[in-house]
Backbone as JSON, one array per atom type, in Angstrom:
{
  "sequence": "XXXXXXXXXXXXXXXXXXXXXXXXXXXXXXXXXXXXXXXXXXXXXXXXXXXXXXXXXXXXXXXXXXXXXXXXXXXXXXXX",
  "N": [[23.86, 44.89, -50.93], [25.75, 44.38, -48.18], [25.74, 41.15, -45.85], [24.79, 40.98, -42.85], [26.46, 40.31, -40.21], [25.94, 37.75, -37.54], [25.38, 37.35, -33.99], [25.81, 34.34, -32.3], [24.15, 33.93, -29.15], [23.38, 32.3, -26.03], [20.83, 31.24, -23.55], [19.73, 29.69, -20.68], [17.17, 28.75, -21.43], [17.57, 28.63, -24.09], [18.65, 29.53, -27.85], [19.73, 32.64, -29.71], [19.92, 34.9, -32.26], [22.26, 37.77, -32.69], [23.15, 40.75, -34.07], [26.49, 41.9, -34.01], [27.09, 44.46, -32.53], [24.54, 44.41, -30.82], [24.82, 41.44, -29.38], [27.39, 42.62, -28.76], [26.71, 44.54, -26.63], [24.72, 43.28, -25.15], [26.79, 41.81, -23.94], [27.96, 43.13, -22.49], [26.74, 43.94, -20.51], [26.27, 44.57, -16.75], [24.54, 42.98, -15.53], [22.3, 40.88, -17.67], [20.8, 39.03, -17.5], [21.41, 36.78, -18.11], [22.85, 35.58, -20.76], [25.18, 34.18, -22.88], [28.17, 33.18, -24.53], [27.55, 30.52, -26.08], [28.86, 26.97, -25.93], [30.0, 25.87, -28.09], [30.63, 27.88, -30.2], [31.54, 29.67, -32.82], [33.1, 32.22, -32.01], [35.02, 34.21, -29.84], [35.22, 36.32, -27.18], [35.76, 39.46, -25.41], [35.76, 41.65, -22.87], [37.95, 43.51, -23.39], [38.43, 43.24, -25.74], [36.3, 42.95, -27.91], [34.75, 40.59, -30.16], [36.16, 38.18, -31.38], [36.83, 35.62, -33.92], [37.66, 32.65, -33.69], [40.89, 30.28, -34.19], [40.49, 27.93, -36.97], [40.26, 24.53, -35.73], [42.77, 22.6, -36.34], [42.27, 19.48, -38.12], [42.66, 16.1, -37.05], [45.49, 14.0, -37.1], [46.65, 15.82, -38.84], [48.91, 18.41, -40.5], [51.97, 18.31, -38.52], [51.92, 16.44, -36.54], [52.86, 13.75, -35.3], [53.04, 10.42, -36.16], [53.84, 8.72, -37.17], [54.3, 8.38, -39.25], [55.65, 9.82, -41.58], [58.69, 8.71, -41.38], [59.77, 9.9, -39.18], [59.95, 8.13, -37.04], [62.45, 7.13, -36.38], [63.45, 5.08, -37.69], [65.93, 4.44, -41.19], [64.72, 4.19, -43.3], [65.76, 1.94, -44.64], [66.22, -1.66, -44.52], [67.03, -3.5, -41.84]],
  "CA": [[23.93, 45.1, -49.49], [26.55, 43.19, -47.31], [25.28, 40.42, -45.29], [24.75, 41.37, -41.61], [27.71, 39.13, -39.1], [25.34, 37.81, -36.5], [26.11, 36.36, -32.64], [24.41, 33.39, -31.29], [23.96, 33.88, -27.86], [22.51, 31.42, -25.29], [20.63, 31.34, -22.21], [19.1, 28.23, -20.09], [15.84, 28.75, -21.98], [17.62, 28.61, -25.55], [19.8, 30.57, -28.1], [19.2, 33.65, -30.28], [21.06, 35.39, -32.99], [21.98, 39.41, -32.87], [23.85, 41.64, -34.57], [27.46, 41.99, -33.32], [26.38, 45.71, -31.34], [24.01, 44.01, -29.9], [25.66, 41.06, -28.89], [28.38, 43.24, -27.92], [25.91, 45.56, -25.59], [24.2, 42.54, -23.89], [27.2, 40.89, -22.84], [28.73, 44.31, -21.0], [25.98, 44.39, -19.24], [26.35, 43.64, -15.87], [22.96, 42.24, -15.28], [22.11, 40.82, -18.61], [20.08, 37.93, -18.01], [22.23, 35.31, -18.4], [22.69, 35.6, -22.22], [26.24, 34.01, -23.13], [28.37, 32.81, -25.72], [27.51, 29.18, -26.11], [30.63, 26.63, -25.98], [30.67, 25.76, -29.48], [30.35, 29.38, -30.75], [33.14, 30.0, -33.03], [33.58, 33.58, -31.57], [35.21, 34.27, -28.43], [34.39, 37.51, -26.73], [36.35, 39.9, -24.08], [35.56, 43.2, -23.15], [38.73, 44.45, -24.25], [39.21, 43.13, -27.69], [35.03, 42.53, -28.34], [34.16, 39.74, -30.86], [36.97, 37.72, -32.27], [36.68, 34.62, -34.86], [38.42, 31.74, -33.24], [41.06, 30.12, -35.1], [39.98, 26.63, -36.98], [41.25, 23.2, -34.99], [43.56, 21.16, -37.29], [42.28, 17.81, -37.91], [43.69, 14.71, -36.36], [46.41, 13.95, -38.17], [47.31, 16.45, -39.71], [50.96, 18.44, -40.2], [52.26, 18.84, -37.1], [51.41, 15.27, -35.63], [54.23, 12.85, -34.67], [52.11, 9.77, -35.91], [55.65, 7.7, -37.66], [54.05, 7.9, -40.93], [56.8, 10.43, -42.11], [59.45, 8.47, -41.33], [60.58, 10.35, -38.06], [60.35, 7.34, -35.67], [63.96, 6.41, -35.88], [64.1, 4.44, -39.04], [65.95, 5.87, -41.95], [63.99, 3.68, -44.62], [66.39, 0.76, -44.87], [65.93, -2.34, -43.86], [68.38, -3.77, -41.49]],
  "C": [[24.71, 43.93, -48.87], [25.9, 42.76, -46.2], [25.57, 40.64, -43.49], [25.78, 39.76, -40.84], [26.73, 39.11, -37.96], [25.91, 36.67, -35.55], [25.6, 35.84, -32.46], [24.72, 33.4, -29.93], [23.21, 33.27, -27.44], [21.99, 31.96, -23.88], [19.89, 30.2, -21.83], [18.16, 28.07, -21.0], [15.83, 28.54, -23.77], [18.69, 29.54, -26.57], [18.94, 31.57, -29.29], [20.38, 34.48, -31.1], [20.78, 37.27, -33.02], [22.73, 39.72, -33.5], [25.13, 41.82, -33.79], [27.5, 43.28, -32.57], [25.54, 45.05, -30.67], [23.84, 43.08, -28.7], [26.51, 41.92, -27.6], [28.33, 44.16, -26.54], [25.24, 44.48, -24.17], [25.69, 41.8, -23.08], [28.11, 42.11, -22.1], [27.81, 44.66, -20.05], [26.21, 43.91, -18.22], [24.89, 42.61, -15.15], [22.35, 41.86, -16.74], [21.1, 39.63, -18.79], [20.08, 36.38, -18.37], [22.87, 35.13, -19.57], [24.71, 35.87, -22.22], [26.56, 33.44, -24.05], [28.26, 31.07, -25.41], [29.16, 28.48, -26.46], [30.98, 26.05, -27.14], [30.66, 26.61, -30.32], [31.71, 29.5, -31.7], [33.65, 31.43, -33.28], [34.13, 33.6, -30.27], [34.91, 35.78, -27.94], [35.25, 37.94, -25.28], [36.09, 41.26, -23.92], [36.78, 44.2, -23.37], [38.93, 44.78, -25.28], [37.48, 42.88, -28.56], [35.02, 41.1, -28.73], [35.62, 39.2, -31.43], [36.71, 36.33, -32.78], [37.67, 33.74, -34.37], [38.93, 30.95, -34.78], [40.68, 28.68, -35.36], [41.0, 25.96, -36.41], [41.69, 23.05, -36.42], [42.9, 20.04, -36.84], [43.24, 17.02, -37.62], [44.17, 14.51, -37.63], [47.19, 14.69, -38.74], [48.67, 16.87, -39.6], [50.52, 18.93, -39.35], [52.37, 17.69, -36.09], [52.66, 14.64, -36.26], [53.61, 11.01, -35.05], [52.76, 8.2, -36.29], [55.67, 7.72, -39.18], [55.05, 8.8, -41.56], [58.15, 9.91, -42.08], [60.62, 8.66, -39.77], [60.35, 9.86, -36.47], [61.18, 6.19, -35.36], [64.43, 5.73, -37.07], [64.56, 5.17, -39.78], [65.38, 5.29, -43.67], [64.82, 2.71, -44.81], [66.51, -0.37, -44.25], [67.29, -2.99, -43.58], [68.7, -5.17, -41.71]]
}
């Protein structure tokens, strides 16, 4: 049996894990109670597109960062 994908949803009083239907039912409600996606959730949630899996941050540092250690802040490796 494949492992049920569950949402943690919060509200002032605490958080709680559902089933992604159920999830997906409390937060179209318009009166729901308060019951939202907490801000470190790593789902985001729209009522067009439902449930989507945010993508992971890059760590500091990593490729993509400007940091000189590659070489590409002006030198060309030779000393003048």
């Amino acid at each position: 049996m494949a492992k049920e994908t569950r949402i943690e949803l919060e509200i002032p009083q605490g958080r709680m894990g559902f089933s992604v239907e159920e999830a997906d039912a409390l937060l179209r409600m318009p009166v729901n109670g308060g019951w939202k996606l907490p801000e470190d959730s790593e789902w985001t949630w729209t009522p067009e597109k439902g449930f989507e899996k945010k993508a992971p941050k890059a760590a500091k540092g990593s490729k993509g960062s400007n940091d000189g250690a590659d070489g590409a802040n002006g030198s060309n490796g030779q000393n003048d």
